[in-house]
N, C-alpha and C positions, 0 to 999 in steps of 0.2 A: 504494500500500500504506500501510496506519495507520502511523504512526511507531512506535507501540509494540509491532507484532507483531514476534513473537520465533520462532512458528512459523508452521505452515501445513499443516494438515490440508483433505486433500482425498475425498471420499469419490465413488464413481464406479459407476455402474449401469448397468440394460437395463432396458427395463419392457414389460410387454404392451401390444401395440397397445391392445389394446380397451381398456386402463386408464391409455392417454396423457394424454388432457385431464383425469382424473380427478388422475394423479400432479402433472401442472406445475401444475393448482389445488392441491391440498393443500401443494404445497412452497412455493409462494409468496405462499398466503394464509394457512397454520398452519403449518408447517414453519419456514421460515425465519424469520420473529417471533417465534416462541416460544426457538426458539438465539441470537437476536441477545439475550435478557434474562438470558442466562445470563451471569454475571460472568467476565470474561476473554473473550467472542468478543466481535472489535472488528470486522468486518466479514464477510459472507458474498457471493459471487458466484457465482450457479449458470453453465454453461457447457453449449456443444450439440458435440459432436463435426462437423466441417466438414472439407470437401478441403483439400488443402494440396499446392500448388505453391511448389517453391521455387528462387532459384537457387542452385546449388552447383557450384563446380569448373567455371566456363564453362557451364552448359549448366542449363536451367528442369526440374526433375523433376520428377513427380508421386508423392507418398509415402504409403502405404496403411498405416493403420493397423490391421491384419489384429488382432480379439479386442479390441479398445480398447472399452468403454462408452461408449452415445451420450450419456448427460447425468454432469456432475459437478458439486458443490457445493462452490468452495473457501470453507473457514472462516481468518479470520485470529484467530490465539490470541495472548493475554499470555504462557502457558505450557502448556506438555503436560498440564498436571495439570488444566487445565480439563475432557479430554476423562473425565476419571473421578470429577469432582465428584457432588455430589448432585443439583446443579441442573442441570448437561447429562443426569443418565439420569434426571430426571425429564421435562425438556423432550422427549426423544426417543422416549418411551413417552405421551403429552399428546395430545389429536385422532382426527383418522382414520388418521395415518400409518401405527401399528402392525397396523390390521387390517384398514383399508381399500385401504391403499398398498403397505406392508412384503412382503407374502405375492406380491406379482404383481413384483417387483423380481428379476432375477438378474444374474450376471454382477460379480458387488459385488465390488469393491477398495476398500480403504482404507488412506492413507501418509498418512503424517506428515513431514514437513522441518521441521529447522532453520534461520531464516534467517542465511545468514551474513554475522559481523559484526556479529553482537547479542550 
Protein backbone atom coordinates (compact mmCIF):
# COMPACT_ATOMS: atom_id res chain seq x y z
CA UNK A 1 0.00 0.00 0.00
CA UNK A 2 1.24 3.85 -0.90
CA UNK A 3 2.42 5.34 2.37
CA UNK A 4 0.32 8.12 1.90
CA UNK A 5 -3.12 6.58 1.47
CA UNK A 6 -5.29 7.46 4.08
CA UNK A 7 -8.38 5.62 2.54
CA UNK A 8 -9.55 3.03 0.21
CA UNK A 9 -12.39 3.10 -2.00
CA UNK A 10 -13.30 0.03 -3.49
CA UNK A 11 -15.81 -0.19 -6.06
CA UNK A 12 -17.32 -3.70 -7.15
CA UNK A 13 -19.47 -5.08 -10.05
CA UNK A 14 -21.04 -7.87 -12.49
CA UNK A 15 -20.93 -7.32 -16.13
CA UNK A 16 -22.54 -9.19 -19.01
CA UNK A 17 -20.85 -11.94 -20.43
CA UNK A 18 -21.10 -10.72 -23.95
CA UNK A 19 -19.40 -7.37 -22.65
CA UNK A 20 -16.41 -9.19 -20.74
CA UNK A 21 -13.53 -8.49 -22.82
CA UNK A 22 -15.08 -5.28 -23.86
CA UNK A 23 -15.35 -4.06 -19.86
CA UNK A 24 -11.57 -5.43 -18.72
CA UNK A 25 -10.30 -3.53 -22.12
CA UNK A 26 -11.83 -0.30 -21.24
CA UNK A 27 -10.98 -0.44 -17.49
CA UNK A 28 -7.56 -1.19 -18.01
CA UNK A 29 -6.65 0.63 -21.02
CA UNK A 30 -9.07 4.02 -20.39
CA UNK A 31 -10.54 3.43 -17.04
CA UNK A 32 -7.98 3.20 -14.86
CA UNK A 33 -5.38 5.84 -16.44
CA UNK A 34 -7.53 8.22 -16.65
CA UNK A 35 -8.21 7.81 -12.25
CA UNK A 36 -4.65 7.24 -11.65
CA UNK A 37 -4.31 11.41 -13.19
CA UNK A 38 -6.73 12.58 -10.88
CA UNK A 39 -4.92 14.23 -7.98
CA UNK A 40 -5.17 12.23 -4.73
CA UNK A 41 -5.43 8.58 -6.20
CA UNK A 42 -2.13 7.01 -5.50
CA UNK A 43 -2.68 3.63 -6.80
CA UNK A 44 -5.45 1.41 -8.34
CA UNK A 45 -5.73 -2.53 -8.27
CA UNK A 46 -8.54 -4.17 -10.12
CA UNK A 47 -9.28 -7.75 -8.57
CA UNK A 48 -11.38 -11.06 -9.82
CA UNK A 49 -13.48 -12.76 -7.30
CA UNK A 50 -11.70 -16.44 -6.77
CA UNK A 51 -12.60 -19.75 -4.33
CA UNK A 52 -11.32 -19.40 -1.16
CA UNK A 53 -10.31 -22.34 1.20
CA UNK A 54 -9.39 -21.64 4.33
CA UNK A 55 -8.07 -23.09 7.50
CA UNK A 56 -10.06 -22.38 10.42
CA UNK A 57 -10.61 -23.95 13.83
CA UNK A 58 -8.67 -27.21 12.91
CA UNK A 59 -10.33 -28.06 9.88
CA UNK A 60 -9.65 -26.55 5.68
CA UNK A 61 -13.25 -24.94 4.64
CA UNK A 62 -14.51 -23.92 1.79
CA UNK A 63 -16.20 -20.33 1.95
CA UNK A 64 -19.00 -19.10 -0.67
CA UNK A 65 -19.25 -15.86 -1.24
CA UNK A 66 -23.02 -16.16 -2.15
CA UNK A 67 -24.03 -12.10 -4.07
CA UNK A 68 -20.38 -10.94 -3.93
CA UNK A 69 -19.28 -9.11 -7.43
CA UNK A 70 -16.95 -10.84 -9.61
CA UNK A 71 -14.43 -7.93 -10.45
CA UNK A 72 -13.53 -4.84 -8.12
CA UNK A 73 -11.32 -1.91 -8.59
CA UNK A 74 -9.43 -0.84 -5.32
CA UNK A 75 -8.43 2.86 -5.40
CA UNK A 76 -6.00 4.14 -2.84
CA UNK A 77 -6.93 7.81 -1.80
CA UNK A 78 -4.84 10.80 -0.14
CA UNK A 79 -8.55 11.76 1.10
CA UNK A 80 -12.37 11.14 0.79
CA UNK A 81 -12.62 14.30 -0.85
CA UNK A 82 -10.97 13.18 -3.83
CA UNK A 83 -13.95 10.90 -4.66
CA UNK A 84 -16.02 14.30 -5.34
CA UNK A 85 -13.48 16.55 -6.87
CA UNK A 86 -13.90 17.92 -10.30
CA UNK A 87 -11.25 15.82 -11.80
CA UNK A 88 -12.54 12.38 -10.59
CA UNK A 89 -16.21 13.20 -12.15
CA UNK A 90 -14.71 14.34 -14.92
CA UNK A 91 -12.39 11.31 -15.29
CA UNK A 92 -15.28 8.92 -14.65
CA UNK A 93 -17.61 10.34 -17.23
CA UNK A 94 -14.10 10.53 -20.10
CA UNK A 95 -14.11 7.29 -22.81
CA UNK A 96 -16.20 4.42 -23.59
CA UNK A 97 -16.90 3.71 -19.98
CA UNK A 98 -20.02 5.80 -19.59
CA UNK A 99 -21.97 4.31 -22.57
CA UNK A 100 -20.20 1.67 -23.62
CA UNK A 101 -19.23 -0.13 -20.37
CA UNK A 102 -21.59 1.74 -17.55
CA UNK A 103 -25.07 0.58 -18.84
CA UNK A 104 -24.08 -3.57 -19.08
CA UNK A 105 -22.45 -3.38 -15.22
CA UNK A 106 -24.90 -4.59 -12.22
CA UNK A 107 -24.61 -5.75 -9.07
CA UNK A 108 -22.45 -2.22 -8.05
CA UNK A 109 -21.25 -1.70 -4.52
CA UNK A 110 -19.34 0.88 -3.59
CA UNK A 111 -17.22 1.46 0.22
CA UNK A 112 -15.12 3.43 1.34
CA UNK A 113 -12.53 2.69 4.43
CA UNK A 114 -10.47 4.46 6.47
CA UNK A 115 -7.16 3.32 6.88
CA UNK A 116 -6.27 2.90 10.39
CA UNK A 117 -3.72 4.64 11.88
CA UNK A 118 -3.51 7.47 9.58
Amino acid sequence: MHPNTRYLFTASMDVDPEKEALFNEVYDTEHVPLLLKVPGVLAVTRTRLAPLKISMGGEVKTIVAEGEPNYSAHYELESAEVLTSPAWAEAIEHGRWPAQVRPFTRNRRHTLKKVMGK
